[in-house]
N, C-alpha and C positions, 0 to 999 in steps of 0.2 A: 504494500500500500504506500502509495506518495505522501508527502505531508501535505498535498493540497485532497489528500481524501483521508485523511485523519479525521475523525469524530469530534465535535469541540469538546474541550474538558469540561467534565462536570463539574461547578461549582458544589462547594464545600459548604457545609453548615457551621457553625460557632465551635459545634463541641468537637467536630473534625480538626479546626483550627487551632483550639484550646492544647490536642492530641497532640497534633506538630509542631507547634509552637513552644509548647510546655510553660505558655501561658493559663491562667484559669479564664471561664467564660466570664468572667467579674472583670478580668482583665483587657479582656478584648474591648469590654462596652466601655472600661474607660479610653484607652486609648481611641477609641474612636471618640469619645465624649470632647474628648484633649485636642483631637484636630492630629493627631500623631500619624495617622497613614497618609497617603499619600493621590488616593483617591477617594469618591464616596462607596459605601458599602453596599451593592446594588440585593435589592430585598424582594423577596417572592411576594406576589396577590395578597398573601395572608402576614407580611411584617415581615417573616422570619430572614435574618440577614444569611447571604449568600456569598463566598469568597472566592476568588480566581487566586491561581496559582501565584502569580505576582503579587497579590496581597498579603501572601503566607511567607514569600524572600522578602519584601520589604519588612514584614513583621520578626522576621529572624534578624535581620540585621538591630530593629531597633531592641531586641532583647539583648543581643552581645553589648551596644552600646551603653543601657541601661545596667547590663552586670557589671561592667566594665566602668560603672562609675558616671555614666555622660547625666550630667543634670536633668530634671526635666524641659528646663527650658532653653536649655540648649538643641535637646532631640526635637521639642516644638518648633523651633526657626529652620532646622536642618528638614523637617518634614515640608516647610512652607516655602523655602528656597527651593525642593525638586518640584513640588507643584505648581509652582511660578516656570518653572519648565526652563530652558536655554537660557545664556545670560550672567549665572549667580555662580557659575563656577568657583569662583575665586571664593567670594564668602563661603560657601560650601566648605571649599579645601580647607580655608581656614579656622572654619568649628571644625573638624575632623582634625587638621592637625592642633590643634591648641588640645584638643580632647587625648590623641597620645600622648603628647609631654607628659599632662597629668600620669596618664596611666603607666608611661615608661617611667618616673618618678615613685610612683608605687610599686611599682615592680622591683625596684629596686630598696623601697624602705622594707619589704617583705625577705627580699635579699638579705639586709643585712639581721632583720630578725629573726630568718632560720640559719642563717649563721650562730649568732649568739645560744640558740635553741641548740643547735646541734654541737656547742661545745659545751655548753651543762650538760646535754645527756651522754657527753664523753667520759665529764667528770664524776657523773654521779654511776655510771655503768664500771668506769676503774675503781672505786671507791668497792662498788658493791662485788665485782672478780676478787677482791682482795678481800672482804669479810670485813668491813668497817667503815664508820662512819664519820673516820676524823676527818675533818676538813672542809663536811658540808654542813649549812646554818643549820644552827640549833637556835629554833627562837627561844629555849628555855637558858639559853649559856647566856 
């Protein structure tokens, strides 16, 4: 079969969404409430919202964004620059990159906290191969 006799994709209900996303459907309504996609949610006869595939990558993207720390209203402007369409490139790149620094900066204060982490449990793992306890706090001493 060609792709021009390909079947249209079936759009998706909420909780389909909810599934691949591993957003909750509570989630979804907000995001849409927030202006955070990037199109409208096109909705059957009876309400019930309906998604296309592209709704579901735009929606993975804003979930890494949001794990990753991106404000909300940062992902707001970044949502309202692609819908503004051609143009905003620049503003674009630049919430995207301002939003890594942040995140390459955490990534690195996490750095040096499993560092730190991993040399206490050096210290307290030699302590314990050896049967004793000098040397690590005693809040009672």
């Amino acid at each position: 079969m060609t792709t021009a006799e390909t079947p249209a994709e079936q759009p998706l209900s909420i909780g389909e969404v909810a599934e691949r996303t591993g957003l909750s459907v509570h989630a979804l309504r907000f995001y849409e409430r927030e202006g955070l996609l990037v199109g409208p949610v096109k909705r059957t006869s009876g309400g019930r919202r309906r998604y296309t595939s592209p709704d579901v990558d735009w929606l993975l993207i804003c979930v890494r964004l949001r794990e990753s720390g991106m404000p909300l209203s940062d992902l707001k402007r970044f949502a309202e620059l692609v819908r503004q369409g051609p143009g905003n490139e620049e503003e674009r790149l630049g919430l995207l990159d301002a939003h890594r620094l942040r995140v390459d900066a955490q990534i690195r204060a996490l750095e040096e906290c499993r560092s730190v982490i991993a040399w206490k449990v050096g210290v307290y793992a030699e302590h314990l191969a050896r049967g004793e306890a000098d040397g690590l706090w005693d809040p009672t001493a």
